[in-house]
N, C-alpha and C positions, 0 to 999 in steps of 0.2 A: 584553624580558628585562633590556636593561641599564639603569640610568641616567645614563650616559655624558655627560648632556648639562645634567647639575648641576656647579657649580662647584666645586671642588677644596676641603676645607675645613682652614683651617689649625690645625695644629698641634690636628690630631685624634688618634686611635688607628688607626694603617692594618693592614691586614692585602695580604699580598700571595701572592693565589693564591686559588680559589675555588673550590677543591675541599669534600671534606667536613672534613677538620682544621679548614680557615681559615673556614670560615661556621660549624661549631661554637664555635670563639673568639672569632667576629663574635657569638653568640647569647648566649652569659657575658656580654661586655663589655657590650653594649646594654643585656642585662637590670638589669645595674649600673648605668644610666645611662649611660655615655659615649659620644659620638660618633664614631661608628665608618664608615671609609673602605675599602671592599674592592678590588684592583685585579686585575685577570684578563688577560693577554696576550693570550686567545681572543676571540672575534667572543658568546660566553654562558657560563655558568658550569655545572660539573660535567659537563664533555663525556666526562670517562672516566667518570663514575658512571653517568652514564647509555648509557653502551656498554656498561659492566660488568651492565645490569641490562636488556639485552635478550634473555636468555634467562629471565629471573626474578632479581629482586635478592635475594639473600642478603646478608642485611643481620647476620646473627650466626649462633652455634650455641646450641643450647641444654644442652651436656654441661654435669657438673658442675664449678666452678670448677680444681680442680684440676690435672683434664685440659685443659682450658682452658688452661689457661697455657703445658701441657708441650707444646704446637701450635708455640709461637713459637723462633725460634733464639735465642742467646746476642744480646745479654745480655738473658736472661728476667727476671734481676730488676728491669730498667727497669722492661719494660713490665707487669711483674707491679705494679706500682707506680702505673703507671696503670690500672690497669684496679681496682685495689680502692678507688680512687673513682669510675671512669667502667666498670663491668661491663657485660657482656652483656645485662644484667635493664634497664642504666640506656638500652642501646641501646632495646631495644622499649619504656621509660616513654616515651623522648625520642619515638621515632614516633607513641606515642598519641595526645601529648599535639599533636602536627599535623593529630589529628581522621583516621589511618590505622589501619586495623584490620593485625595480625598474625596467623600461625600457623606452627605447628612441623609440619613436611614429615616423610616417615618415615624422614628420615636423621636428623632432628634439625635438622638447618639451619631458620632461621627466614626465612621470607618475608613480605612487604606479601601483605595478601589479595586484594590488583589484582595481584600477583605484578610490577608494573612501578616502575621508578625515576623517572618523568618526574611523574607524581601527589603523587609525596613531595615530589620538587624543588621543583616548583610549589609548595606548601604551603608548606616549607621558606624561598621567599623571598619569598614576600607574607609571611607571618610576619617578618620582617628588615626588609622593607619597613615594615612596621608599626610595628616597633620604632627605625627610623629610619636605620637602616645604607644609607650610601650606596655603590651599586654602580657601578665603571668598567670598563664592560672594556675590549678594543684597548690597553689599559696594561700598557703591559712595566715591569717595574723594572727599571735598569740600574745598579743600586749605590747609592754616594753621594756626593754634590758635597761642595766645599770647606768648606762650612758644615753638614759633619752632618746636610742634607737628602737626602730619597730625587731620584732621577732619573727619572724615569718617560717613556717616549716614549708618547705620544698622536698620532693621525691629525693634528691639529693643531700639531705641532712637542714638544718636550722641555720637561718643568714640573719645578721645584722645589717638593718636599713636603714642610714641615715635620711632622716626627711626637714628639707626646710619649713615644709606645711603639711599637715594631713586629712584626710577624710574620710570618715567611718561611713558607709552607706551598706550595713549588711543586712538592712532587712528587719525585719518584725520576727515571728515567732513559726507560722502558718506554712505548710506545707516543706518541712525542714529537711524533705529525702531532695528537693534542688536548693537546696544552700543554705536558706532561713532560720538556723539553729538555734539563736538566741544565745550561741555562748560570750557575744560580747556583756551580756547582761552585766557578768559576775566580774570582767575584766573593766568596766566601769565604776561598778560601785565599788568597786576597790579603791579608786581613785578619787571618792567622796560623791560621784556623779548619781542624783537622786534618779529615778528610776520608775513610771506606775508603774504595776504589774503588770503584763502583755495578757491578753485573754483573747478568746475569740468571736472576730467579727466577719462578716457577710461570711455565715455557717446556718448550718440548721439547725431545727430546736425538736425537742423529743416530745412527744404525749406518754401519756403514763402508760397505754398500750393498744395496739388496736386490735378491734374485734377478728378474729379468726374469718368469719365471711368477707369484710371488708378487705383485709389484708392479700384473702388470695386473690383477689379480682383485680385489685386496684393500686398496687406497691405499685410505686415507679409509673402512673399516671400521671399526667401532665393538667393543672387544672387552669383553664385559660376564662378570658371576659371574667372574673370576680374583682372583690377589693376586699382589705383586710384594714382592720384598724387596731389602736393596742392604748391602752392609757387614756381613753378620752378624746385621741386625735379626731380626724378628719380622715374617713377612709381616703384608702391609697387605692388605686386600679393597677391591676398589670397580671401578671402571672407566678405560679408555683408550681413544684411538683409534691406529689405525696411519696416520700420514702419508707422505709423499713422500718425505722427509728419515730418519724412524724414528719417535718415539712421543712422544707428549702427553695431556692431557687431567688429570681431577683425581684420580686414582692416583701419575701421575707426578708430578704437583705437590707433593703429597703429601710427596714422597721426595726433591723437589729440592734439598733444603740439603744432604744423603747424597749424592745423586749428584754438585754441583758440589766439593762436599769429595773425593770420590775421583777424579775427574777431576783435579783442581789438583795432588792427590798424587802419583797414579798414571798420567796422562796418556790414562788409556780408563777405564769404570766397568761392573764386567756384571752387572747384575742377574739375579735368576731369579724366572719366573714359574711360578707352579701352579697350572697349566690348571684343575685339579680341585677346589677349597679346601674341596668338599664333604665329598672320601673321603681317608681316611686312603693314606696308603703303600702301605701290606698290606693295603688293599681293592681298590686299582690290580693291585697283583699278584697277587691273588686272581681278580679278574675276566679278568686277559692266562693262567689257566693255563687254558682250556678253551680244546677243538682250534676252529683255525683252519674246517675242512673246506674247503670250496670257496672261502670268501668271499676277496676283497683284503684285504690290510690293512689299507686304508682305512676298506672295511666295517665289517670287525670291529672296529676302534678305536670305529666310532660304534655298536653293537651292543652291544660289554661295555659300552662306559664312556659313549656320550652325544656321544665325540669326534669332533667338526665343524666345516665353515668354516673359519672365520679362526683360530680355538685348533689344528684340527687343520695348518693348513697354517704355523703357526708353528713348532709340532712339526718337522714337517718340513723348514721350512728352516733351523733353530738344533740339531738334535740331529744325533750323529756319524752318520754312514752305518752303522756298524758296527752301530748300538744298534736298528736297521729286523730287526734276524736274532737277536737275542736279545731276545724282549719281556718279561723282567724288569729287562734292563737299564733298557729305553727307558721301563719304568716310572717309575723315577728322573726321566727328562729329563721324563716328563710333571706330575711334581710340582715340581721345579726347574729350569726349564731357563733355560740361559744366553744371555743376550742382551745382547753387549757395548758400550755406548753409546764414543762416541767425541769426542762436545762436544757444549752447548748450543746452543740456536737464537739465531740473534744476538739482542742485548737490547732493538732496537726491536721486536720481535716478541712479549716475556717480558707478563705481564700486569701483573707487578712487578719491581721491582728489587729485590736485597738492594746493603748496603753503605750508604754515607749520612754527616752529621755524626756524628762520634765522641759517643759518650756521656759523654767525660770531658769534653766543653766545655764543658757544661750544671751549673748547679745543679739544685736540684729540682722549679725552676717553668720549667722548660725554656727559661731564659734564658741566653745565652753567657755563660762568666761575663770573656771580652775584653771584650765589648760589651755596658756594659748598657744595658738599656733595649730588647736587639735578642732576641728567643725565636724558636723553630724550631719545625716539629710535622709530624708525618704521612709519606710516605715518602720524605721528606729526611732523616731522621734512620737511625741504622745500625741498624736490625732485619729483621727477615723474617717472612716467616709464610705456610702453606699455603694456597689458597682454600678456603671453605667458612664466611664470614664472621668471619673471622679478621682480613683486610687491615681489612677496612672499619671493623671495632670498634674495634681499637686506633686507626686514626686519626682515628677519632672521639674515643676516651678520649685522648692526645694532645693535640688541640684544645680541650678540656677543660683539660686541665690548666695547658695555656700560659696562657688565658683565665685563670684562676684565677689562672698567676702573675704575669701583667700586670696585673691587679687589684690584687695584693701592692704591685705596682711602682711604677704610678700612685698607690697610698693615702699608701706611704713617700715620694714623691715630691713631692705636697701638702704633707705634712705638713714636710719638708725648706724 
């Protein structure tokens, strides 16, 4: 995987980090001609793409631009910015053109037609390879020495790297046992580079506790056909699971940037979910006015309305005792019921991070404008975005764009 055991070359174009951002910036630059140095702190390169792409990689969605955009948190107009030269359409060209077949799933999300990330990978760096991009991994960067050179620790002791350009693409905060550390944090703001906090996004969120009945039956239940809503929105449809802790999966993710907003404000967040997203209100309550006769309640919940499992025993342990003796009440709690989350799951656990280098450091080839010569890309920089290949585009478009303005950088630089 690596080629760790090529000599360091000077006063190259290094890229540091080898995820999808920095091997996309590796892929502009090369094609440009220049001599390109990739450095990776891991033992191989894209160890979270390819965790992320062990249930199938979603590699983008296929909605129309518009809504596309409205996926991402503030500031949308960045990445709105990148993405209308590096789109969703340029993700599946760029996979084609790796000799990878695609298709659109019946969500719309777009997957490799191997459904796996390890095929692309592979492709992805023999193609680099090809193009001449030298790979190191076991190379940490740790800032820069007294002469404007990178630091890099290698198995072999600590090397000075001259770089004519640089690229920082390490990653956000989130799952840090494959590479995501966040120790650039501290070797940036050292250098005046503002910084939001990193926190964690598409993660789960905790309940205060669940009942001992519910818990042993229903941990790690899957809850499908609901919707959830949080703040006022518009419920969302799709799925979740119920965990140990409280709830996750890619409904909740969804709602993430809602939820850690009303958490920060309001110190707890309570969603409502509607068991039912099929039937109106006054279909629920239509269905609860025929007599009970014999049945339990339990019965007859899944009788009129279908009410079962894990949706029925939600029911049960989020709605008032009172609303079990009036079932038009508890109609209500079966189309909104409250379920008050109480915090995030810590952020080495999150699948992303939100927060990152501020937007105001950057020009608009995503280079500092403290330091030039130094560009950012991918989830080091401060945005967000729900799964459902939404993380993965933007920081590919990102990677893109840096590449593009290192280009810029190196031509004026010549030409200087």
């Amino acid at each position: 995987m690596a080629d760790s055991q090529d000599r360091f070359t000077a006063a190259s174009v290094c890229i540091v980090g080898g995820g999808p951002a920095g091997l996309m910036a590796a892929q502009v630059l090369a094609q440009a001609g220049h001599k390109v140095q990739v450095f990776d702190a891991m033992p191989s390169l894209g160890r979270k793409f390819l965790l992320a792409g062990i249930g199938g990689l979603n590699i983008t969605h296929s909605e129309e631009a518009a809504s596309f955009i409205q996926r991402y948190s503030a500031p949308t107009d960045w990445v709105s910015d990148w993405l209308a030269q590096f789109s969703a359409q340029s993700v599946r060209d760029w996979v084609h053109s790796l000799g990878v077949e695609t298709f659109v799933g019946s969500s719309g999300r777009v997957f490799p037609k191997e459904m796996k990330a390890a095929p692309l990978l592979r492709a992805w760096l023999q193609y680099l390879r090809g193009m001449g991009v030298k790979i190191h991994t076991r190379s940490r960067w740790l800032g820069w020495d007294a002469t404007g050179a990178l630091r890099i620790a290698t198995e072999d002791g600590e090397r000075a790297v001259p770089a004519r350009a640089l690229l920082l693409a390490l990653g956000g905060a989130s799952w840090p046992r494959l590479g995501s550390d966040a120790a650039w944090v501290a070797l940036l703001q050292e250098q005046g580079v503002a910084v939001a906090t990193l926190e964690a996004s598409n993660c789960g969120f905790e309940v205060a506790q669940w009942s001992a009945v519910f818990a042993e039956k229903y941990i790690g239940a899957p809850v499908k056909n609901t919707a959830l809503s949080v703040a006022g929105q518009a419920f969302r449809q799709g799925e979740w699971v119920v965990t140990r802790h409280g709830i996750e999966g890619s409904l909740v993710y969804a709602l993430s940037a809602a939820i850690r907003r009303e958490l920060a404000e309001q110190g707890s967040c309570t969603v409502y979910l509607d068991c039912l997203p099929h039937k109106t209100l006054a279909q629920v309550q239509a269905a609860l006015t025929q007599p009970r006769a014999k049945k339990t309640l339990k019965k007859y919940l899944q009788a009129r309305l279908g009410l079962e499992g894990v949706k029925a025993a939600l029911v049960r342990e989020f709605a008032p005792d009172d609303s079990f003796a009036d079932l038009q009440q508890l109609a209500h709690y079966i189309k909104a019921l409250p379920i008050e989350l109480v915090r995030a799951r810590p952020l080495a656990e999150a699948i992303s991070s939100a927060g990152g280098v501020c937007a105001s450091m950057f020009d608009e080839g995503l280079m500092l404008k403290s330091k030039p010569g130094v560009f950012c890309a991918g989830e080091m920089l401060d945005w967000d975005a729900p799964t459902g290949g939404y993380l993965l585009t933007a920081c590919l478009a990102s990677g893109f764009i840096a590449g593009q303005g290192m280009l810029r950088w190196l031509s004026a630089e010549t030409v200087a």
